[in-house]
C-alpha positions in Angstrom: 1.9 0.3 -39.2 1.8 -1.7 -36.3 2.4 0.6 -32.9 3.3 -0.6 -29.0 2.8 0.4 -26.0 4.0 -0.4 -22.2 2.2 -0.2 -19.5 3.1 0.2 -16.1 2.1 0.8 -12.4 1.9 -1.3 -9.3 1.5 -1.9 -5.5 -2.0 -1.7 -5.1 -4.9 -2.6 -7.1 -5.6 1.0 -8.0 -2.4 1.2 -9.8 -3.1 -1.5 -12.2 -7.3 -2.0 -12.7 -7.0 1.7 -14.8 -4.2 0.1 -17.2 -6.3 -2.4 -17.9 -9.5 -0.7 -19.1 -7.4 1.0 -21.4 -6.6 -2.5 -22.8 -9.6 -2.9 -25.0 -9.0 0.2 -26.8 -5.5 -0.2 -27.2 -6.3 -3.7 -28.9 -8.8 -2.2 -31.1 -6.1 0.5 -32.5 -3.8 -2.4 -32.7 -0.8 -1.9 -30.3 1.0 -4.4 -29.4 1.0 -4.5 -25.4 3.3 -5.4 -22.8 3.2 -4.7 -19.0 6.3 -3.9 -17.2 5.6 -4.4 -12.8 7.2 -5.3 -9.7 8.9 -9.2 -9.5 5.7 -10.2 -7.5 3.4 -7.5 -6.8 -0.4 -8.0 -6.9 -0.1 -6.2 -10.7 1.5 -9.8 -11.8 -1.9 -11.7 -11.3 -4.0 -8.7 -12.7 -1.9 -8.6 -15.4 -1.1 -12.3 -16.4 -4.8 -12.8 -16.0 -5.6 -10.8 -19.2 -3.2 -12.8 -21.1 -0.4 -9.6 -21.2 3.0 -10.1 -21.9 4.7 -9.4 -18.5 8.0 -8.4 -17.2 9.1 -8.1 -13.9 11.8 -5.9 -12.2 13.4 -4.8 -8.7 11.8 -2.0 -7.2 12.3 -0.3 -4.0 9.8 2.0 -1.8 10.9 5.4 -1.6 10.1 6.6 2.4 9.4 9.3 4.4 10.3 8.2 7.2 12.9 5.8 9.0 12.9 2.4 8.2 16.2 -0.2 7.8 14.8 -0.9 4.3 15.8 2.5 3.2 19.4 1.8 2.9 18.7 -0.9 0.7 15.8 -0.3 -1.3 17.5 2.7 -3.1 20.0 -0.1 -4.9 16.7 -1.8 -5.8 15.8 1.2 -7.4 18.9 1.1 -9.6 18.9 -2.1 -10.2 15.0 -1.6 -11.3 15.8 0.9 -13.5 18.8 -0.8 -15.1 16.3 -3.8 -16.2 13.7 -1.7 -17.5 16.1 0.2 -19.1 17.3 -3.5 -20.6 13.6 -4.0 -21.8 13.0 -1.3 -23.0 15.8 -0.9 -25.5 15.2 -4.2 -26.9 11.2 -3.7 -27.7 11.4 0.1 -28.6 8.3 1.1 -27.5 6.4 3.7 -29.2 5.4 5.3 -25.8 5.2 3.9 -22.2 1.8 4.6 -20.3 2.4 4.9 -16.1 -0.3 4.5 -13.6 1.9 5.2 -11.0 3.5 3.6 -7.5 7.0 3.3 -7.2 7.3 0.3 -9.7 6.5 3.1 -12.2 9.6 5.2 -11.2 12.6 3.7 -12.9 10.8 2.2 -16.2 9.6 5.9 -16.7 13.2 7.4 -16.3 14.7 4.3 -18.0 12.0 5.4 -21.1 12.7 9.1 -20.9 16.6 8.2 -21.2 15.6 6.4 -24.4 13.8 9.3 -25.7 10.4 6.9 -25.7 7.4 9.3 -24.9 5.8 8.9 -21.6 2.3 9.6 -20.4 1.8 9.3 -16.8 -1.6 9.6 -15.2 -2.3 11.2 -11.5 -5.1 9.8 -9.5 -5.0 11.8 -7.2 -6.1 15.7 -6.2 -1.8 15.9 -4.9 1.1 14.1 -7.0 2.6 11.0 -4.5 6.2 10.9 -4.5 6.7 8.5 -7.7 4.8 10.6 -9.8 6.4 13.7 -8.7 9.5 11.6 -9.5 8.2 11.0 -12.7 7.0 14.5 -13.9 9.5 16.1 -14.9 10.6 13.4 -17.7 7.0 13.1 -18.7 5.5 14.4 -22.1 2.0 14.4 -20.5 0.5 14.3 -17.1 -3.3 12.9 -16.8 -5.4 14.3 -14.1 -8.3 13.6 -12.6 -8.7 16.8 -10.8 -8.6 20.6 -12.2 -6.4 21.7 -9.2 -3.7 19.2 -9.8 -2.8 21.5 -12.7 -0.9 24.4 -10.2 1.7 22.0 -9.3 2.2 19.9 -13.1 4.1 22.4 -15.9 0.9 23.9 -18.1 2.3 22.5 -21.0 1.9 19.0 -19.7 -1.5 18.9 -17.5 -4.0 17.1 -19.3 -7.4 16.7 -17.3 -8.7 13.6 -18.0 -10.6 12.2 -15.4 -10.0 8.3 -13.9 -10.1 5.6 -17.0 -12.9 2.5 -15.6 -13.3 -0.8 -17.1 -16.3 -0.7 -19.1 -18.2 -3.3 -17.7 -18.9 -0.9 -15.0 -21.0 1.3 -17.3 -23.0 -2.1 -18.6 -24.6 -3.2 -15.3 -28.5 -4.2 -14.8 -30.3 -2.8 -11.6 -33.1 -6.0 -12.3 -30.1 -8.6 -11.7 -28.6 -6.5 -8.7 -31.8 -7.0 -7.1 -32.2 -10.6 -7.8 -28.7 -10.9 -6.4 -29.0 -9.1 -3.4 -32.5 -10.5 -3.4 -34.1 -7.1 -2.4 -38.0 -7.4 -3.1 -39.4 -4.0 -2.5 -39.0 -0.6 -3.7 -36.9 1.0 -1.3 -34.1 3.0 -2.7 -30.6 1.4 -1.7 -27.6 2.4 -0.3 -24.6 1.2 -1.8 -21.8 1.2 0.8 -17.8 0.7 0.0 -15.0 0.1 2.3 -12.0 -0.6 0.1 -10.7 -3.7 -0.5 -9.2 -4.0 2.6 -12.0 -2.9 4.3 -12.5 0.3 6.5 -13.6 -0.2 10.0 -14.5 2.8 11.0 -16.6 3.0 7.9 -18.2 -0.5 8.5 -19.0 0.4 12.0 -20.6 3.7 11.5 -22.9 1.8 8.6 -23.9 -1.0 11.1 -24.6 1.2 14.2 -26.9 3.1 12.0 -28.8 0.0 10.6 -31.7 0.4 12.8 -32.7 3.9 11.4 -31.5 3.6 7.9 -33.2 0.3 7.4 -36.6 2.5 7.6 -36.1 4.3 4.3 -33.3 2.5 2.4 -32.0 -1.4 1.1 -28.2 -1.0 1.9 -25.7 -3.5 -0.1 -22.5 -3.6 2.2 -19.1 -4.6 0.5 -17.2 -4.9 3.6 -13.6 -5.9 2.5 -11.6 -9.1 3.3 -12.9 -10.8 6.7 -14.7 -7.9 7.9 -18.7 -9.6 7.3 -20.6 -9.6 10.7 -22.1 -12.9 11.1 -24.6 -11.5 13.5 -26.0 -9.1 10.5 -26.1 -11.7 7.9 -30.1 -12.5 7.8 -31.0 -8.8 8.8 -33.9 -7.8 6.2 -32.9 -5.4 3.8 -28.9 -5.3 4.5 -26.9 -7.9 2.7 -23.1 -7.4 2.9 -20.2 -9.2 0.7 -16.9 -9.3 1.3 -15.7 -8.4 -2.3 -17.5 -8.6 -5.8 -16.0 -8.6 -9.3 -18.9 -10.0 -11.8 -21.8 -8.7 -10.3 -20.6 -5.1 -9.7 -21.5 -3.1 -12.5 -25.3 -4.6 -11.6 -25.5 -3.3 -8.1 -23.9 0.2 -9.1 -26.4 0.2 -11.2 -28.9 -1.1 -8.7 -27.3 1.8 -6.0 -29.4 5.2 -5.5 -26.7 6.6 -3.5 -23.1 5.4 -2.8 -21.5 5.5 0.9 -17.3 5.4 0.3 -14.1 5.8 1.0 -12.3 8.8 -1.5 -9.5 6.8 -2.6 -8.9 7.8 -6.2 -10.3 4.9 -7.6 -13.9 5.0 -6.0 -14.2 8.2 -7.3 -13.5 7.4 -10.6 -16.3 5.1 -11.1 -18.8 7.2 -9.0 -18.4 9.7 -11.2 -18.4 8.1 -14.4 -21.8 5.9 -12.9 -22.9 9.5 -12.3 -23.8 8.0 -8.6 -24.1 10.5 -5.7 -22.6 9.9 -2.8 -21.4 10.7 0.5 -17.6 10.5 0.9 -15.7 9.3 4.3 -12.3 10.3 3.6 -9.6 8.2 5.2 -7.8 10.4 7.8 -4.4 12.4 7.7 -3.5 10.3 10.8 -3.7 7.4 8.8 -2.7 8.7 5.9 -1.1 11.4 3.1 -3.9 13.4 3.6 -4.3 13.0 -0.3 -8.3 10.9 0.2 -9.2 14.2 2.1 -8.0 16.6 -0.6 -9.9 14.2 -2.7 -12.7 14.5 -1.3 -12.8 18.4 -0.8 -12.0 19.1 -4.4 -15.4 16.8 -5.0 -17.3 18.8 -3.0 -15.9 22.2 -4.2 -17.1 20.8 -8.0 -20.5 19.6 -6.7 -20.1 15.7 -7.3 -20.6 14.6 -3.6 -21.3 15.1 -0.1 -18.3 14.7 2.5 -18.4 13.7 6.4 -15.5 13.6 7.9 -13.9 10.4 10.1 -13.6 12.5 13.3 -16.9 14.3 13.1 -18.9 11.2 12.5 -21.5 10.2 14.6 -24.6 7.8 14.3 -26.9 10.6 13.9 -24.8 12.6 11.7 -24.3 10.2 9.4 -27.9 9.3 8.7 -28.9 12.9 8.8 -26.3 13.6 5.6 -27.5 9.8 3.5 -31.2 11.1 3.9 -29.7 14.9 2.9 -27.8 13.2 -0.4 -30.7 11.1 -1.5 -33.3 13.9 -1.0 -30.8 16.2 -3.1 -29.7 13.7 -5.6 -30.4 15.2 -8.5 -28.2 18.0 -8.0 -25.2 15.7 -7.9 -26.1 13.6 -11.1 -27.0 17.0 -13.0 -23.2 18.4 -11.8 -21.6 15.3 -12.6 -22.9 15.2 -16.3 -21.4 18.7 -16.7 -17.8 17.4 -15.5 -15.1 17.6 -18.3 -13.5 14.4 -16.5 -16.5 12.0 -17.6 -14.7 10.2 -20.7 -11.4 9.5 -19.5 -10.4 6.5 -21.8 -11.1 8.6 -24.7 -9.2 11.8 -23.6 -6.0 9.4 -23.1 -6.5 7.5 -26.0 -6.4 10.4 -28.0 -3.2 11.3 -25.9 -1.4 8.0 -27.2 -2.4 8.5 -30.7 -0.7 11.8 -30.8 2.4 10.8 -29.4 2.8 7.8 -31.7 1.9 9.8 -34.6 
């Protein structure tokens, strides 16, 4: 018997890159997929691209704080949930799968009011808003941290750990290095910004060159228009903008990672069993949710953590040379995590509930 499946998520990358590295596997069980996003959110072009039946729907950005769009967007809400509701009648899925952001919200509901199972996954150490909006209508809740399971119902915490394409896992350090065209042996830095970037991150990195340059290679992925033409011939520092196909070859080129704790980077440096020093983005800028992140890796082992405001040039390169010099602690404590075969823990999930 043939089964299906929706999937959903949206409004950043991170929402939608975890949906589709569950795609394989649900192709290879034989579900029929189909993707329900936002009218014309970056999950669209993700999702079109791997040839995914798409539907798109009104959504609406549920806020904390004042903003005009907040009279409106709760009738896009509605109206969102209304056509997913539509869709989902009509195809009868055998369980919908949400990665979360607010695009998630109403086809979740819509499902649970159609008594279709749903499995939602949290990325993160603190449920966001949409998910929490989501939870109690949900069958299952993936988690990628242990203490995400005080504030999900026990019956319905599931720790799974962050589901990451599998070309990640398949990289080659000799074609990382022909890439990069690093020629000695010097261990290398792999440093990540986001895809937007961080400055604060990018600057620290750069104001350090001089002394990390000594010891290490550092491969740079700066985010969009953040390069520094001045830096681009330096010896032993290349830095891209944003890589795709070559990737999985400089993770696996990559002693030590440098990065942000968004939910997503810690997924893969986990799984790549990579140690690495964490720069969580600050509260001031943020939920808080990258520093909670980043504390609950630290608590388990998996990675040292420098905070934004305490960073200094110094500092900085006294914790890289601390992490490389202890980096077999952190791979040994990262192959002991439960959280390291994520796919497989929520494949199993969406077997069950179709059976």
């Amino acid at each position: 018997m043939k089964h299906s499946i929706v999937l959903t998520g949206g409004g950043t990358a991170g929402h939608v890159t975890p949906n589709l590295a569950l795609v394989p596997y649900l192709k290879k069980e034989g579900f029929e997929i189909s993707y329900i996003g936002s009218i014309d959110g970056i999950e669209k072009t993700l999702v079109e691209a791997q040839g995914i039946k798409y539907s798109g729907i009104a959504t609406g950005k549920l806020r904390r704080y004042f903003d005009v769009k907040n009279f409106s967007d709760p009738f896009r809400v509605i109206k969102g949930y209304l056509q997913a509701r539509r869709l989902l009648k009509k195809n009868r899925p055998d369980v919908v799968f949400s990665k979360g952001g607010f695009v998630a919200v109403p086809v979740v509901r819509a499902a649970a009011s159609l008594k279709i199972p749903c499995i939602i996954h949290e990325s993160d150490m603190t449920p966001g808003l949409a998910n929490r909006l989501c939870i109690p209508v949900a069958d299952k809740v993936c988690c990628n941290f242990p203490e995400t399971f005080d504030m999900v119902p026990p019956e319905k915490a599931v720790l799974t750990g962050a589901p990451i394409r599998d070309e990640l896992l398949c990289g080659d350090a000799a074609k990382g290095r022909e890439f990069t065209g690093f020629a000695d042996d010097k261990p290398v830095i792999m440093v990540i910004g986001g895809s937007q970037g961080s400055a604060a991150v990018n600057g620290a990195i750069r104001d350090a060159l001089s002394e990390l340059l000594k010891d290490f290679n550092i491969v740079h992925l700066t985010g969009k228009d953040k390069q520094d033409n001045m830096l681009l011939t330096l010896e032993g520092y290349k830095q891209y903008e944003y890589l795709t196909e070559e990737l999985p070859d400089l993770f696996a080129m990559a002693d030590i990672v440098v990065s942000r704790a968004g939910a997503g980077a810690l997924g893969e440096v986990l799984a790549l069993r990579k140690p690495n020093l964490l720069i969580p983005l600050p509260s001031a800028s943020s939920r808080g949710d990258q520093i909670l992140n980043a504390r609950s890796f630290e608590e388990q082992g998996f990675s040292v953590v420098l905070s934004e405001e305490d960073m200094t040039t110094s500092l900085l390169v006294r914790k890289i040379r601390e992490l490389y010099e202890n980096r077999e602690k952190y791979i040994t404590a990262m192959k002991e995590s439960p959280q390291k075969d994520a796919i497989a823990a929520i494949m199993k999930l969406i077997m069950e509930e179709v059976k």
